[in-house]
C-alpha positions in Angstrom: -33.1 20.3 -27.8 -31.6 17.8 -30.3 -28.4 16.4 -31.5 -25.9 18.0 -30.0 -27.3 21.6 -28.7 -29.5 21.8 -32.9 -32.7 22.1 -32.7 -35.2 20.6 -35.7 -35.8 24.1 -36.6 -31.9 24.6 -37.5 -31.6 21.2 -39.0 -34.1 22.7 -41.4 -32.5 26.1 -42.0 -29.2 23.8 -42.5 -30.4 21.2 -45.0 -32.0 24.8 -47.2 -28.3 25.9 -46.9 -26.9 22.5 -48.1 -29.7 22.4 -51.0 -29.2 26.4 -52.3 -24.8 25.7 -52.2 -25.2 22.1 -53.3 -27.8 22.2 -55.5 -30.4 19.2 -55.6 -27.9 16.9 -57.6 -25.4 16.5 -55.7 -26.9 16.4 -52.2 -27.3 12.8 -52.5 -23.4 12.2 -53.2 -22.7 14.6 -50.4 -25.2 12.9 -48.1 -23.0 9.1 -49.2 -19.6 11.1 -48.7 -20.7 12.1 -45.2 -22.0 8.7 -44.1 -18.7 7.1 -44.9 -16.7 10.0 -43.7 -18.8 9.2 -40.5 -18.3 5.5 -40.6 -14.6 5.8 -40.8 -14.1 8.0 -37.7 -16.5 5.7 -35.6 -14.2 2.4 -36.9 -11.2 4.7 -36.2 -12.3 6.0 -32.6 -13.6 2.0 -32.1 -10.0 0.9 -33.3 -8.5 3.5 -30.9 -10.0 2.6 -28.3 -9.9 -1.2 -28.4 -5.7 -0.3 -28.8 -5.6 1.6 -26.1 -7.6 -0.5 -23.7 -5.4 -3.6 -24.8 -2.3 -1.3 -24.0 -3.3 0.0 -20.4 -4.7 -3.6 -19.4 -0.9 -4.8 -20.0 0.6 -1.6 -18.0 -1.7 -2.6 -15.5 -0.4 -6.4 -15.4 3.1 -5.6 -15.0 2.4 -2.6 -12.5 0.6 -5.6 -10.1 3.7 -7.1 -11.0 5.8 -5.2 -9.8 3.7 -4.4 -7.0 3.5 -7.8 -5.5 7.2 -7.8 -6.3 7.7 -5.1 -3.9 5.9 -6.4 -1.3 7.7 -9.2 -1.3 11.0 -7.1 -1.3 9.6 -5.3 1.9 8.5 -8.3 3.7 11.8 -9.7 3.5 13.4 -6.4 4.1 11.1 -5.9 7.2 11.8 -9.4 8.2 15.7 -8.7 8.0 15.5 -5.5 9.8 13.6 -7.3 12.8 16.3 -10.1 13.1 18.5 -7.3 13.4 17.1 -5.2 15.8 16.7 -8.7 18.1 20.5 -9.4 17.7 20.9 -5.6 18.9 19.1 -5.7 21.7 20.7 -9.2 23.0 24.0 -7.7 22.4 23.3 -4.4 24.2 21.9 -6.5 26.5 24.7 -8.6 27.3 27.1 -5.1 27.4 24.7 -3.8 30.2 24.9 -7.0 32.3 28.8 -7.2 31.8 29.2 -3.8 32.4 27.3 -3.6 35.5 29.4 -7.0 36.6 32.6 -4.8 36.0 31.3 -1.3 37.3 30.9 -3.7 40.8 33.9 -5.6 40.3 35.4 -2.3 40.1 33.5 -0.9 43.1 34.3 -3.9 45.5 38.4 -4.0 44.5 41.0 -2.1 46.0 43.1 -0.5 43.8 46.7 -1.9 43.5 48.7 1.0 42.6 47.7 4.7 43.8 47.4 7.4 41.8 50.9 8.7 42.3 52.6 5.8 41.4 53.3 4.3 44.9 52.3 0.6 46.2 49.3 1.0 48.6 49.9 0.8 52.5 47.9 -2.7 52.8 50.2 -4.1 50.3 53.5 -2.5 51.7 53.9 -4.4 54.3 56.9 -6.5 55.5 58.4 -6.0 51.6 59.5 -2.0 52.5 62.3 -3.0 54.5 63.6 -5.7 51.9 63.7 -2.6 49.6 67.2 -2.5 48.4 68.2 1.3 48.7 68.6 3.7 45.6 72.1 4.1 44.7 73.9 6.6 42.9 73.9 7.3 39.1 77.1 5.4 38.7 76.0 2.5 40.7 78.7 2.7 43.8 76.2 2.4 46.0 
């Protein structure tokens, strides 16, 4: 097999082709236009390449970047976040401890009025008879 799936046989049968349509004159001048038809496309693909290679190798400096840009975002973010969750969890801390201080504070009281409205019996005492009585609407006692 040879350049590019063509045999030396059909390299033959092509250059008989290119000598019948051609003619033996002007096969040389073809051969120089191919040869700098060929030169030009290697310079142009070389040129391409070198362009593109230039191009992606400055993508790729400002995606690292970026990159290390965003790591440092997210460290600080994580580092925020953390400092956060601490200050939550002293302050629901601190709520628990108060709240179990008033849930017994609560528990060992008695209460001072009683849910109707009246004073409690331990806190009646001698005061019931000072009572002045209710008087009439119009005050005439």
């Amino acid at each position: 097999m040879g350049f590019l799936g063509v045999g030396v046989f059909e390299v033959f049968v092509i250059l008989a082709i290119a000598v019948v349509v051609l003619g033996p004159e002007r096969i040389p001048e073809f051969a120089v236009q191919l040869a700098r038809a060929y030169k030009f496309l290697r310079n142009f693909a070389t040129d391409s390449t070198r362009e593109l290679r230039s191009e992606f190798e400055d993508l790729m400096g400002e995606y690292e970047e970026l990159r290390e840009e965003m790591r440092g975002l997210r460290a600080t973010i994580d580092k925020d976040v953390s400092s956060v969750n601490q200050d939550l969890e002293g302050t629901h801390s601190e709520m628990r401890a108060t709240t179990r201080d008033v849930d017994k504070a609560l528990a060992e009281a008695s209460p001072i009025i009683e849910p109707g409205g009246d004073v409690p019996p331990a806190l009646d005492g001698d005061k019931t008879a000072e009572k002045p009585e209710p008087t009439g609407r119009d005050g005439d006692g």
